[in-house]
VEXRO-294385 format. One record per residue: residue in one letter; residue number from 1; chain; z, x, y of N, C-alpha, C in turn. Coordinates in Angstrom, 3 decimals. Example, Ala and Ser with C-alpha at 12.3 -4.5 7.8 and 13.67 -1.06 7.14 Angstrom:
! VEXRO-294385
@residu=a num=1 chaine=A n.zz=7.800 n.xx=13.190 n.yy=-5.690 ca.zz=7.800 ca.xx=12.300 ca.yy=-4.500 c.zz=7.800 c.xx=13.200 c.yy=-3.300 .
@residu=s num=2 chaine=A n.zz=7.080 n.xx=12.850 n.yy=-2.250 ca.zz=7.140 ca.xx=13.670 ca.yy=-1.060 c.zz=7.870 c.xx=12.900 c.yy=0.030 .
! end
This chain:
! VEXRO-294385
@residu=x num=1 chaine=A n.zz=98.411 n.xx=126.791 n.yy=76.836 ca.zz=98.004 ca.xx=125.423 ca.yy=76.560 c.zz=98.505 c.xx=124.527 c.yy=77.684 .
@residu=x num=2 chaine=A n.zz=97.333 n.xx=123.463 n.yy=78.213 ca.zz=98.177 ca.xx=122.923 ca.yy=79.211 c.zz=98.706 c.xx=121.300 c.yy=78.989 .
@residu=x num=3 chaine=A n.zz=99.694 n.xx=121.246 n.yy=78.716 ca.zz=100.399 ca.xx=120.095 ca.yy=78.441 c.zz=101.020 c.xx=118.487 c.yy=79.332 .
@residu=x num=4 chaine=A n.zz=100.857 n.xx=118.091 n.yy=79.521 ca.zz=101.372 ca.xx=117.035 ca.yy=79.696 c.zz=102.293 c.xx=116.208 c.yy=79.363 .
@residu=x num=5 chaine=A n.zz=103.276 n.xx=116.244 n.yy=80.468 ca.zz=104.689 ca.xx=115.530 ca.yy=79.387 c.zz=104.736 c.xx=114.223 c.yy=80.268 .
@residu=x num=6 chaine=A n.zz=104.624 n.xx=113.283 n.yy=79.651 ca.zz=104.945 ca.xx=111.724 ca.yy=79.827 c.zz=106.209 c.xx=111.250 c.yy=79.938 .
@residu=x num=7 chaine=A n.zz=106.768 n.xx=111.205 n.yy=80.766 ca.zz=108.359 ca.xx=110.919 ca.yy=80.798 c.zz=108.636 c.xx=109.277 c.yy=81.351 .
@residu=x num=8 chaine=A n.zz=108.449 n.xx=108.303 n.yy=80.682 ca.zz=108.216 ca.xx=106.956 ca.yy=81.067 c.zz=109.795 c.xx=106.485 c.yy=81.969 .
@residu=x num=9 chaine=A n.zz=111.026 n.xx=107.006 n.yy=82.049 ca.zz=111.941 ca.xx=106.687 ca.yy=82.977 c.zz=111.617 c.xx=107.460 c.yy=83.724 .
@residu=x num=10 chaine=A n.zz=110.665 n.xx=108.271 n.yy=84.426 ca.zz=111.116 ca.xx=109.103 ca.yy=85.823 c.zz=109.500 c.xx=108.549 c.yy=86.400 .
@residu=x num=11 chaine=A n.zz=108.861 n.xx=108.050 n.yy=85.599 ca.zz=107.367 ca.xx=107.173 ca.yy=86.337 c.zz=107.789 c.xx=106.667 c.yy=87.456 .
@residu=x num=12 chaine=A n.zz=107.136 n.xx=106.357 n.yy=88.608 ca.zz=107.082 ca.xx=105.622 ca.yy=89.452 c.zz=106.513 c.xx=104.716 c.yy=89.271 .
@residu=x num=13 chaine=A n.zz=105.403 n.xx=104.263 n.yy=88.356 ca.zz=104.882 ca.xx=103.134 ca.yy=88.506 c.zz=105.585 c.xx=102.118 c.yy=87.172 .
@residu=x num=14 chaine=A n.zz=107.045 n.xx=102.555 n.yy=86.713 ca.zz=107.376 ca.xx=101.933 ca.yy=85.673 c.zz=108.025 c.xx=100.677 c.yy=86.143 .
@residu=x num=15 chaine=A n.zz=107.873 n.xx=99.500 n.yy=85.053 ca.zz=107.909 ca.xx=98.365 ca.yy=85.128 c.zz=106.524 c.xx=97.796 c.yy=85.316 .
@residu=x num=16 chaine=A n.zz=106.188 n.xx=96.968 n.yy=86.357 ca.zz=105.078 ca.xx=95.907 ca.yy=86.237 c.zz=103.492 c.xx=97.014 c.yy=85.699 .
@residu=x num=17 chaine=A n.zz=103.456 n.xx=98.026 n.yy=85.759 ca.zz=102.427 ca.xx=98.923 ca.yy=84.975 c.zz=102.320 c.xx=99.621 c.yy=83.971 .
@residu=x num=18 chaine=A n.zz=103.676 n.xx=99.270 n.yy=83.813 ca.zz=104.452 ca.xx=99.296 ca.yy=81.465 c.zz=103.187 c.xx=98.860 c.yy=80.798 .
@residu=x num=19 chaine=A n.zz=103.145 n.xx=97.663 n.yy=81.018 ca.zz=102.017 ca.xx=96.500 ca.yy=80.189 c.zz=100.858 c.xx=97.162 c.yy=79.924 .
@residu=x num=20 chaine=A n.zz=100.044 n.xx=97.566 n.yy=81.178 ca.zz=98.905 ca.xx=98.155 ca.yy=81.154 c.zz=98.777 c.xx=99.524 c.yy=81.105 .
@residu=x num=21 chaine=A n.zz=99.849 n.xx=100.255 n.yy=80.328 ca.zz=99.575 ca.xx=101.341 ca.yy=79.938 c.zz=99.531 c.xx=102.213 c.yy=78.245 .
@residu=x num=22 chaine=A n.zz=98.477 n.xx=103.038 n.yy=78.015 ca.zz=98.311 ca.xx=103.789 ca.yy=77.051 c.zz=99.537 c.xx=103.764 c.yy=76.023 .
@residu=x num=23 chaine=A n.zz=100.766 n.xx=104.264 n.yy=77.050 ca.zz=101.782 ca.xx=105.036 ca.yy=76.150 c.zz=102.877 c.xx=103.635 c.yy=75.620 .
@residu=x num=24 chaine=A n.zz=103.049 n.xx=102.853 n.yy=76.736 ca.zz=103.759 ca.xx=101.442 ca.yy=76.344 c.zz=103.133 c.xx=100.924 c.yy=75.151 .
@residu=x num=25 chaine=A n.zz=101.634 n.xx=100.498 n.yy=74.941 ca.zz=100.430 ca.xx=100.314 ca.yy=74.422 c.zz=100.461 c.xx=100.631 c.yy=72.810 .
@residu=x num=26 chaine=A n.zz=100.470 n.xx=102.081 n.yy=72.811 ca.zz=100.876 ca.xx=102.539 ca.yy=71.285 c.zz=102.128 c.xx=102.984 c.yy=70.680 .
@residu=x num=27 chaine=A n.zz=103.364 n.xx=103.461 n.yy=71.670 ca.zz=104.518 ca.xx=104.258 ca.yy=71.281 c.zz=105.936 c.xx=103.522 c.yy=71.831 .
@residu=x num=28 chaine=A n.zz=105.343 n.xx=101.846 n.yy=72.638 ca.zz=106.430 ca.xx=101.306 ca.yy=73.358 c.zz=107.805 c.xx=101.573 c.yy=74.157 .
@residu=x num=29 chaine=A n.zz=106.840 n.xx=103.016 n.yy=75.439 ca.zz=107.879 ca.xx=103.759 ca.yy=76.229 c.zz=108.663 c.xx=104.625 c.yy=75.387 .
@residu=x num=30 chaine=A n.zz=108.458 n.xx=105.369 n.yy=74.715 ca.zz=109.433 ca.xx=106.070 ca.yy=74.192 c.zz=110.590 c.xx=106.978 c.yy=75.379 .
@residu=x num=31 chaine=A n.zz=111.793 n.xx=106.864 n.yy=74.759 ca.zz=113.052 ca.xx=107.280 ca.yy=75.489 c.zz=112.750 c.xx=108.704 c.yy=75.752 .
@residu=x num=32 chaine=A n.zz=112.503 n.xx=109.721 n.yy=74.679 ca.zz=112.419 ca.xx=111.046 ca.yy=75.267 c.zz=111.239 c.xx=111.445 c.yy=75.764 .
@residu=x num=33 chaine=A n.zz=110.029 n.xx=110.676 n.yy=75.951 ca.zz=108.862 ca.xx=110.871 ca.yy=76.690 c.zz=107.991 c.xx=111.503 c.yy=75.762 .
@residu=x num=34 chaine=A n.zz=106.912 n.xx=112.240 n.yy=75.839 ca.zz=105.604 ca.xx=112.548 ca.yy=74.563 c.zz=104.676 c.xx=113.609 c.yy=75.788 .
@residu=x num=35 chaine=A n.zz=104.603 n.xx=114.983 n.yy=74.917 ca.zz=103.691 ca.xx=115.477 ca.yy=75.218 c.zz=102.480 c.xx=114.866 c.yy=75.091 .
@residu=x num=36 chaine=A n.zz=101.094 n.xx=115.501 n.yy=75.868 ca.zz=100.223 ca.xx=115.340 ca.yy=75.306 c.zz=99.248 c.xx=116.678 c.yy=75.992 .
@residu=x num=37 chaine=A n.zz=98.353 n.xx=116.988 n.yy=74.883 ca.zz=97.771 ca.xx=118.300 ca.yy=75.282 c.zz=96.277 c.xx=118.271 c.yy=75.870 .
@residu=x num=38 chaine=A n.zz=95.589 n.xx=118.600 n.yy=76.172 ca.zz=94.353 ca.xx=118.326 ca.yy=76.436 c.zz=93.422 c.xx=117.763 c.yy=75.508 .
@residu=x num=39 chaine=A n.zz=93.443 n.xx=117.833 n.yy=74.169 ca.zz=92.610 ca.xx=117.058 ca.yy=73.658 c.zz=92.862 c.xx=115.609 c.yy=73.641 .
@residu=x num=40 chaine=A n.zz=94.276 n.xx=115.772 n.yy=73.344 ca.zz=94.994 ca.xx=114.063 ca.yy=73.226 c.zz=94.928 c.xx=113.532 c.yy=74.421 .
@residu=x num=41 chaine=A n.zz=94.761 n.xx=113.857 n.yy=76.058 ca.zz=94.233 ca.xx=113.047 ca.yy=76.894 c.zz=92.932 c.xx=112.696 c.yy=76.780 .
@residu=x num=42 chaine=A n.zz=91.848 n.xx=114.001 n.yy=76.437 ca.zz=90.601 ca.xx=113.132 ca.yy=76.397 c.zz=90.129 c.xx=112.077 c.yy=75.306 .
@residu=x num=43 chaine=A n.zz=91.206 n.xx=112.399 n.yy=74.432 ca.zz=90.627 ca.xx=110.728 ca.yy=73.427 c.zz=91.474 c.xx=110.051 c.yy=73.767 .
@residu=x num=44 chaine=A n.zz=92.361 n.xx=109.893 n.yy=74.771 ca.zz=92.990 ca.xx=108.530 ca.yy=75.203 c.zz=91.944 c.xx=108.146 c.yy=76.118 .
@residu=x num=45 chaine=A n.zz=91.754 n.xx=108.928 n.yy=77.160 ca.zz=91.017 ca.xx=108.707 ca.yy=78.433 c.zz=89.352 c.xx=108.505 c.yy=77.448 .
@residu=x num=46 chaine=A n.zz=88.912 n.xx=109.170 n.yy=76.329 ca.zz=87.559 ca.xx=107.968 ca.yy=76.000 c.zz=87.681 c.xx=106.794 c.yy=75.026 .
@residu=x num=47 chaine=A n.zz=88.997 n.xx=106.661 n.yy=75.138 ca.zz=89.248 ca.xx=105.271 ca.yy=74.504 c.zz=88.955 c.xx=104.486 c.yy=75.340 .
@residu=x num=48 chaine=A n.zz=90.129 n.xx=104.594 n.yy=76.343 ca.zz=89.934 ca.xx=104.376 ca.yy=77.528 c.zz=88.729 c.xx=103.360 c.yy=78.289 .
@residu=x num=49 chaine=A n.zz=87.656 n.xx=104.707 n.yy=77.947 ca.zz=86.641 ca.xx=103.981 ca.yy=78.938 c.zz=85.995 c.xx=103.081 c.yy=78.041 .
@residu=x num=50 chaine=A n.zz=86.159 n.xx=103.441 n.yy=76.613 ca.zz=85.290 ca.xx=102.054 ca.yy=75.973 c.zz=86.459 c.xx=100.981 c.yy=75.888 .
@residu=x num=51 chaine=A n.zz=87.357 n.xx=100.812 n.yy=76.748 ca.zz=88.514 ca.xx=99.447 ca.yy=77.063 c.zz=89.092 c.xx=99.422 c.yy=75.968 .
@residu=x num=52 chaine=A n.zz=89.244 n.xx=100.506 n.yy=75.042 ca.zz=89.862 ca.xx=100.314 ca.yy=73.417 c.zz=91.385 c.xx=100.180 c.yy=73.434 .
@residu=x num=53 chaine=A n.zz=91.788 n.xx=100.890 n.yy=74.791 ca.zz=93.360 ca.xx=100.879 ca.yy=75.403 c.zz=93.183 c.xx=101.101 c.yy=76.271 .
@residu=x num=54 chaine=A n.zz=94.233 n.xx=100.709 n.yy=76.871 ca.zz=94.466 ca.xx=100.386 ca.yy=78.485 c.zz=94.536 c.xx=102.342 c.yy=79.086 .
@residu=x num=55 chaine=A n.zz=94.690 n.xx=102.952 n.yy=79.940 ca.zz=94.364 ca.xx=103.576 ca.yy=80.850 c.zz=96.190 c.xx=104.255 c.yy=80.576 .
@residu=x num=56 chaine=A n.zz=96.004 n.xx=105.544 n.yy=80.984 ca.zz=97.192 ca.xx=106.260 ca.yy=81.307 c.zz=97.593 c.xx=105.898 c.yy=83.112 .
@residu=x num=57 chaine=A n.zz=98.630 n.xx=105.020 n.yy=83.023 ca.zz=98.749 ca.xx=104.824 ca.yy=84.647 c.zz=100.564 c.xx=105.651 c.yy=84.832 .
@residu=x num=58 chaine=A n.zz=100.401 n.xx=107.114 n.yy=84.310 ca.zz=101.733 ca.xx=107.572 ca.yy=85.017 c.zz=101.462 c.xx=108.130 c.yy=85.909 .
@residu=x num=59 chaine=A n.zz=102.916 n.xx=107.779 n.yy=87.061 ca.zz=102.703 ca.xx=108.529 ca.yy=88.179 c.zz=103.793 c.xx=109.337 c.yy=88.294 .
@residu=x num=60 chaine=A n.zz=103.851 n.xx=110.680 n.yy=87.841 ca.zz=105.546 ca.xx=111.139 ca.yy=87.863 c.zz=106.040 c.xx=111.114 c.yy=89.319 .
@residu=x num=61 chaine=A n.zz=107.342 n.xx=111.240 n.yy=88.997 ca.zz=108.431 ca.xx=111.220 ca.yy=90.009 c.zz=109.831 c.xx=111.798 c.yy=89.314 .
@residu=x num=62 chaine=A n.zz=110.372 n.xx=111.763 n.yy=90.678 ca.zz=111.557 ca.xx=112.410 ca.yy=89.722 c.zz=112.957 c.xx=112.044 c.yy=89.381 .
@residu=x num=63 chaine=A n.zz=113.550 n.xx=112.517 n.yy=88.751 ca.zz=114.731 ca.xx=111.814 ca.yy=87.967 c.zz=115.360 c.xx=111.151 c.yy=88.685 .
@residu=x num=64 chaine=A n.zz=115.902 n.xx=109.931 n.yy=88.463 ca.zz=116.957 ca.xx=108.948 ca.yy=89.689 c.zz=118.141 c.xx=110.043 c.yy=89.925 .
@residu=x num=65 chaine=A n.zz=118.352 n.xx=109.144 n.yy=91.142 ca.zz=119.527 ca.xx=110.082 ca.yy=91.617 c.zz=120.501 c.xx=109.133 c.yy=91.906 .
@residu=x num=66 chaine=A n.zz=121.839 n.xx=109.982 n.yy=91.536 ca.zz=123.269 ca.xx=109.315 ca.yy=91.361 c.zz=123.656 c.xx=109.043 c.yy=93.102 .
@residu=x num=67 chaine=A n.zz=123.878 n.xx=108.286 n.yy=93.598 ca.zz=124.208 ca.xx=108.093 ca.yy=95.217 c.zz=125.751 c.xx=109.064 c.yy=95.324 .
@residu=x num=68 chaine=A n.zz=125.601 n.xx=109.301 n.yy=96.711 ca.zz=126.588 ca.xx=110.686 ca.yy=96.918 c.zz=127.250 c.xx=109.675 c.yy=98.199 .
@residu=x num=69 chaine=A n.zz=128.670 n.xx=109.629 n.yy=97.692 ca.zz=129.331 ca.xx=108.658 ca.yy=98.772 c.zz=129.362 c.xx=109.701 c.yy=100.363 .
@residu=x num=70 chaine=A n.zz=129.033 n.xx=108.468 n.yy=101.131 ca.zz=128.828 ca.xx=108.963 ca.yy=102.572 c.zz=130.221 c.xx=109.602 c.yy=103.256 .
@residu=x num=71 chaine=A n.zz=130.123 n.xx=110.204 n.yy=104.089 ca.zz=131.291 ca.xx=111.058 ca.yy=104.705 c.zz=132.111 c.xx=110.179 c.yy=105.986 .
@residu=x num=72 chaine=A n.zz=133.449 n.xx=110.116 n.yy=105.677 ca.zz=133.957 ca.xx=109.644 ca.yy=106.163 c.zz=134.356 c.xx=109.883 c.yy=107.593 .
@residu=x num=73 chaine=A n.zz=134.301 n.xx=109.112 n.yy=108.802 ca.zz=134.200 ca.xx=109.110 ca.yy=110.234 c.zz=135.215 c.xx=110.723 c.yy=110.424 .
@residu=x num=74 chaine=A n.zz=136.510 n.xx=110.714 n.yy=110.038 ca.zz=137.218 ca.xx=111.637 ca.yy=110.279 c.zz=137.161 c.xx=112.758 c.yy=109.556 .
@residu=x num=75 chaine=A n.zz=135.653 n.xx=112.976 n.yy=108.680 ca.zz=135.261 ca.xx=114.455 ca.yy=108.001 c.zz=134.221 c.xx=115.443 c.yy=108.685 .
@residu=x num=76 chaine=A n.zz=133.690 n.xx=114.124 n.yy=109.494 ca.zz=132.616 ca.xx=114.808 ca.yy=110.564 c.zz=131.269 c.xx=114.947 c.yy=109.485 .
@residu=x num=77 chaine=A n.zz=130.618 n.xx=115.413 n.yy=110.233 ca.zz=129.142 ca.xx=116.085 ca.yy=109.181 c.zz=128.938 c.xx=117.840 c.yy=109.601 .
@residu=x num=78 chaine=A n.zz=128.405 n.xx=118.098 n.yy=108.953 ca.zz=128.129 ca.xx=119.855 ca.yy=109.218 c.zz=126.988 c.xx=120.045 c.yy=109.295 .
! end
């Protein structure tokens, strides 16, 4: 089965494209994200086109990353 997992913190287009999306829309970003399987995209996506809800606009990306303190003059780099 091919699935789709919606992970609304690792989106790239999250924030100003929250508003205009599907999953904000009906489930208001959920924290642990939402499969969805092939049927459940195509009745979003023909909701969709009759403007019944806004459009799936995720763009994955991947998990933030914790900053790694830089190396100090007298550690050198390798």
């Amino acid at each position: 089965m091919d699935v789709l997992h919606v992970d609304c913190q690792t989106c790239v287009a999250r924030g100003p494209a929250c508003d205009d999306c599907v999953i904000s829309a009906l489930l208001g970003a959920p924290s642990q994200g939402v499969d969805l399987d092939l049927d459940e995209r195509a009745a979003l996506a023909a909701l969709a086109e009759q403007g019944m809800v806004p459009p799936l606009r995720l763009v994955p990306g991947v998990r933030p990353v914790r900053s790694v303190p830089s190396a100090q003059p007298w550690q050198g780099y390798a």
